[in-house]
C-alpha positions in Angstrom: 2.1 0.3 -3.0 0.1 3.9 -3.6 0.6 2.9 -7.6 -1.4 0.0 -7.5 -4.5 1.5 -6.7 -5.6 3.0 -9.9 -3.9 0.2 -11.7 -5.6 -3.2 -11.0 -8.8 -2.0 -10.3 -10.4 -5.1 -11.9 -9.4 -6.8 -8.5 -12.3 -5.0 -6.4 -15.0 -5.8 -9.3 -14.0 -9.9 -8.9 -13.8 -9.8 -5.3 -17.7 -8.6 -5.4 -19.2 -12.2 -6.2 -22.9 -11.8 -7.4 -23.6 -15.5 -7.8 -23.1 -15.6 -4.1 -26.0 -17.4 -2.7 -26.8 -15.0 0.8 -29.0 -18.4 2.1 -26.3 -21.1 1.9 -24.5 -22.6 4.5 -21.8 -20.0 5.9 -18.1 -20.9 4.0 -15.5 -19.6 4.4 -13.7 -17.7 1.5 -10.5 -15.6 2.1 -9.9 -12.4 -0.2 -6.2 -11.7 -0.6 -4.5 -9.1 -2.6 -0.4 -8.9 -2.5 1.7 -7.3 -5.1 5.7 -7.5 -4.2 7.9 -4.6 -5.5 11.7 -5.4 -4.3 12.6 -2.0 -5.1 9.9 -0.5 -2.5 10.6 0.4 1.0 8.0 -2.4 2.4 5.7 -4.8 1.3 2.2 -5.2 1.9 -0.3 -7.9 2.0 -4.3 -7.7 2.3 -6.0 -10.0 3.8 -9.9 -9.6 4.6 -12.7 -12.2 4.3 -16.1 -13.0 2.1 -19.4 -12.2 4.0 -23.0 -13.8 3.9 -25.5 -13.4 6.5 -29.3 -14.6 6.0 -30.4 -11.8 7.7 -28.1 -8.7 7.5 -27.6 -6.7 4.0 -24.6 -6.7 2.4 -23.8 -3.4 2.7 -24.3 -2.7 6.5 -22.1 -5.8 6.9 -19.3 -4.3 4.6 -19.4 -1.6 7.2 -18.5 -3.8 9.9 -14.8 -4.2 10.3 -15.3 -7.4 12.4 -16.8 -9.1 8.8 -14.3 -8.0 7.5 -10.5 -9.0 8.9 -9.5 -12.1 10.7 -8.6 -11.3 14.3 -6.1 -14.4 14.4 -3.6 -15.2 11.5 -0.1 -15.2 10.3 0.7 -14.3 7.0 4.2 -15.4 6.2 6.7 -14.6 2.8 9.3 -17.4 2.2 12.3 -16.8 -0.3 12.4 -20.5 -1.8 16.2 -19.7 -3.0 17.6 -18.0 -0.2 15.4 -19.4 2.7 14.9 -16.4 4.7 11.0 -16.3 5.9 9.5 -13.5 7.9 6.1 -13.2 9.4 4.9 -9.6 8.4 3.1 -7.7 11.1 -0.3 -6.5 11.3 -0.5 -2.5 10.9 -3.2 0.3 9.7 -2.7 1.7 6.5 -3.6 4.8 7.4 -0.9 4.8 9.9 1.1 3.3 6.5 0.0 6.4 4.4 -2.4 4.3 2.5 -5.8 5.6 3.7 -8.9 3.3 2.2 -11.2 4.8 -0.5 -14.4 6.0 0.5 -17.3 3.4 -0.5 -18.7 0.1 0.5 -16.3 -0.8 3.1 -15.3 0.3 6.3 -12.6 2.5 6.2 -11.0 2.2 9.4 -9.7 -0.2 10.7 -7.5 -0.5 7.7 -5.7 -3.7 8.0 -2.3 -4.0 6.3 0.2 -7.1 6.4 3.7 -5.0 5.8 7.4 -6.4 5.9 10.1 -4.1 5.5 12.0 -4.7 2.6 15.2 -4.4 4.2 14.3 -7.5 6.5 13.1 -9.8 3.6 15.3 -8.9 0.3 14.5 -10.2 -3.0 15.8 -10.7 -6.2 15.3 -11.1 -9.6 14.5 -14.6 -10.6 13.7 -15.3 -6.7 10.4 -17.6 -5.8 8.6 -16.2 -3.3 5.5 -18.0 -1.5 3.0 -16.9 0.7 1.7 -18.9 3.7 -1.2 -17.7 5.5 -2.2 -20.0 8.1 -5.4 -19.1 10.7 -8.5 -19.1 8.6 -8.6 -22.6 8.8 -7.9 -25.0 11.3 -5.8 -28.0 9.9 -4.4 -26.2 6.5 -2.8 -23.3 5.2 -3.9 -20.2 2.5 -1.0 -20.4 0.0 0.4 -19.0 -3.4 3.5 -18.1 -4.8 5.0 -15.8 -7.4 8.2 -15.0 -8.9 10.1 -11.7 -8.9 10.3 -10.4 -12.2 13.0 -8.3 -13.9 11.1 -4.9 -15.0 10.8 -3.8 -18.9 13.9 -2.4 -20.2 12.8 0.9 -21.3 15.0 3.7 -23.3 14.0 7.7 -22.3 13.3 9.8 -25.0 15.7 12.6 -25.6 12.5 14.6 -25.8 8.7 14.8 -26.2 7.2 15.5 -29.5 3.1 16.1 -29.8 3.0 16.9 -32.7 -0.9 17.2 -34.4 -1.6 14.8 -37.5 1.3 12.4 -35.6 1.5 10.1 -33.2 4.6 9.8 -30.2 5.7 6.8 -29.9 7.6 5.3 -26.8 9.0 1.3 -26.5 10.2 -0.9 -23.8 10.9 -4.6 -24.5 10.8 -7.6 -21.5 11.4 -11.0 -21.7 8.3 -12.0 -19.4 4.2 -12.0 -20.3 3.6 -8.9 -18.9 0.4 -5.7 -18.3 1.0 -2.2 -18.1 0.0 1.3 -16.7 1.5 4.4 -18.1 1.5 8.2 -16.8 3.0 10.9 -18.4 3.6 13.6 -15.3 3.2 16.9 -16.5 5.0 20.1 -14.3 3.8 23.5 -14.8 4.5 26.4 -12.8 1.7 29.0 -12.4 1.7 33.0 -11.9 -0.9 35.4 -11.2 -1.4 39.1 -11.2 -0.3 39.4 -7.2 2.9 37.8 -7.9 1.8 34.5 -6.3 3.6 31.3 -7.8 2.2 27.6 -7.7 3.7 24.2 -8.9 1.0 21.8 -10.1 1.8 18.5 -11.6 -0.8 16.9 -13.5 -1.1 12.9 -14.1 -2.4 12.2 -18.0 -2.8 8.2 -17.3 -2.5 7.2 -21.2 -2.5 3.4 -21.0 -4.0 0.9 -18.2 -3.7 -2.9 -17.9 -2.4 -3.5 -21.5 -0.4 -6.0 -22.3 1.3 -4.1 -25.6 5.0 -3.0 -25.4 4.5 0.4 -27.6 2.4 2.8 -26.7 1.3 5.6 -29.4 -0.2 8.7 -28.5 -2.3 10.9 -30.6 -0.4 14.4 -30.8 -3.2 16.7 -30.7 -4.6 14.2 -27.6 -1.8 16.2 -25.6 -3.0 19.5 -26.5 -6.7 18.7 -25.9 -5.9 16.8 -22.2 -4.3 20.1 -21.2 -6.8 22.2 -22.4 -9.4 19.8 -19.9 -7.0 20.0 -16.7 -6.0 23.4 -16.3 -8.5 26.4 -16.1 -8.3 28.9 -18.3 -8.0 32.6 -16.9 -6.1 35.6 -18.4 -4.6 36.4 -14.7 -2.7 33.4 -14.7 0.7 32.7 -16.9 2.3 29.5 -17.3 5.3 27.8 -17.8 5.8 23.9 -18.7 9.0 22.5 -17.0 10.2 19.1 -17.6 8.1 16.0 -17.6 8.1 12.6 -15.9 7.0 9.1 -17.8 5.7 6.5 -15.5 5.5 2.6 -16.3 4.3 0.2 -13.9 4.1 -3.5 -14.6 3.1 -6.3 -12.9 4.4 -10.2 -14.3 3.0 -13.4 -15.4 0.2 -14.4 -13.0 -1.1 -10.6 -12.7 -1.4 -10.5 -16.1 -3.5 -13.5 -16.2 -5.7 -12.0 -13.4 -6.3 -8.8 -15.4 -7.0 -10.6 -18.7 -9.5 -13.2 -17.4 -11.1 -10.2 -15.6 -12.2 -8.3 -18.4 -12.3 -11.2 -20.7 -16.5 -11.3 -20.7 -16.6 -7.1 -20.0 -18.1 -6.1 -23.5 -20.9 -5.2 -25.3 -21.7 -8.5 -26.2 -20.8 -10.0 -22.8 -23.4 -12.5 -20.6 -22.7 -9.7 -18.0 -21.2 -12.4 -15.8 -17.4 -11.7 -14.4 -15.3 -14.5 -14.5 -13.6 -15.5 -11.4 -9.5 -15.8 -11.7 -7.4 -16.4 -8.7 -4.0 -18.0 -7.8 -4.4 -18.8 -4.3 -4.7 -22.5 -3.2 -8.2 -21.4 -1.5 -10.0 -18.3 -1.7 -10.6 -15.0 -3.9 -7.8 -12.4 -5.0 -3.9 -12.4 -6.6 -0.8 -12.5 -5.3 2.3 -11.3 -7.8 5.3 -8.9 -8.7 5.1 -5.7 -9.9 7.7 -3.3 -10.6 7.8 0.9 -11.2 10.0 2.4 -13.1 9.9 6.1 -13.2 11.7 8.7 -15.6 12.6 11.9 -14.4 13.8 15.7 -16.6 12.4 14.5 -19.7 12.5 18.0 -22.0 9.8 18.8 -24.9 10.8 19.8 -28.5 11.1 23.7 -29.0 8.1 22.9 -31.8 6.0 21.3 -29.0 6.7 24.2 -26.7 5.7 27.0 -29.6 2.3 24.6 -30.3 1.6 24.7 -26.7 1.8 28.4 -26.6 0.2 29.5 -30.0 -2.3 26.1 -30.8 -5.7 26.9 -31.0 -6.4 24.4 -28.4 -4.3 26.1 -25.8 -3.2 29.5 -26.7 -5.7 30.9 -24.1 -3.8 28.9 -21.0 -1.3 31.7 -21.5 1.7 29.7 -21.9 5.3 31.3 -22.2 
């Protein structure tokens, strides 16, 4: 769950509707957000509500977390090919380790539907719908996704930045998918007093893309290094291995990122189309998966340019 945050952030621009008339008659309009990853612990579903009032701003209603959940609803996952259902239970995420952002919205409450996976097991290829039933009276909220099989992707024996080049890394699926990719860099860090400290630093180099190779600039390494550590000649550093991070989510959450940014350019109307695959209401519900590598090493030639490179010979590298 904690790597969809940063990675579908086009969800919380949709979700803020600024053709909304504040006058109209009052209509209800559910907001639901629900990425499954069978290979996570639990599951989570968001469920929260649209707002309008003729009299109250918008923004001392977001900070009213009666506008904002539904006191009364089930929200239910069904396997269509096995037939288990479960009816996931309402918890706080900060209880969940998944404290809300700062911002618009109250933080707390923080309303969570979770399932442990271990009660509701999924598969590849499994259909998986979601009922929500409560926010109205004589029908259900519904959607339904597929669990996809996650890119096949092949570590690197090492990492190569090397300036003037690009690295390139490849991963091939057999589904329309969009991307996030981290490299996770791990340096150790000593000081004069003989004090050691372990930093690992995220360098997010690709973000709702729908390519299968991502190239990096060499010298970008060099120069993203240079930004995130501080340079001071008490400190010595060594790099240790690194970690590569690719998070992907399948069909219908590609669709919800593309149509999201589809009018966000220069020459845009400045309107934000509305995608959603819910029978009724705002938001997505899909798959994702995360597939994390571990103890990747760097080229000695990468290692020698870290230390001696213009760009970073002053962060005292060993």
């Amino acid at each position: 769950m904690r790597y969809i945050l940063g990675f579908f952030v086009v969800l919380f621009i949709m979700s803020c509707d600024n053709e909304l008339d504040l006058v109209a008659d009052f209509k209800e309009v559910p907001i639901v957000y629900g990425l499954l990853d069978r290979t996570d612990t639990s599951q989570y579903i968001r469920v929260e509500r649209a707002f309008a009032d003729r009299a109250i701003s918008a923004n001392e209603i977001a900070q009213n977390p009666d506008s904002l959940y539904y006191d009364n609803i089930t929200v239910k996952l069904i396997n269509k090919n096995t037939g288990a259902d479960f009816i996931l239970q309402r918890v706080d995420g900060d209880d969940e380790g998944y404290s809300r952002t700062e911002g618009v919205f109250a933080t707390s409450p923080n309303y969570l539907y979770k399932v442990n996976t271990v009660d509701f097991p999924m598969s590849v290829g499994d259909s998986i719908s979601l009922e929500i039933g409560g926010v109205f009276e004589e029908r259900l909220v519904t959607s339904i996704t597929d669990i996809f099989k996650k890119p096949f992707f092949v570590t690197p024996n090492n990492l190569n930045f090397e300036r003037g080049k690009k690295l390139s890394l490849n991963w091939t699926t057999a589904d329309p998918t969009v991307y996030s990719a981290a490299f996770i860099f791990n340096v150790t860090e000593f000081n004069n007093n003989g004090d050691t400290r372990d930093t690992a630093i995220r360098w997010q180099v690709a973000n709702n893309s729908d390519r299968v190779k991502l190239e990096v600039e060499g010298e970008s390494f060099y120069a993203f290094l240079k930004g995130a550590l501080e340079t001071n000649n008490d400190i010595t550093r060594f790099m240790n291995l690194a970690e590569f991070e690719l998070v992907s989510g399948n069909g219908g959450v590609a669709d919800y990122i593309r149509v999201g940014q589809a009018n966000l350019g220069i020459t845009s109307s400045g309107e934000i189309p509305t995608f959603s695959n819910l029978s009724e209401g705002l938001g997505i519900f899909g798959s994702k998966s995360v597939d994390r590598r571990t103890d990747i090493p760097f080229r000695d030639s990468t290692l020698d340019s870290l230390r001696n490179s213009v760009i970073t010979k002053d962060l005292n590298f060993q």
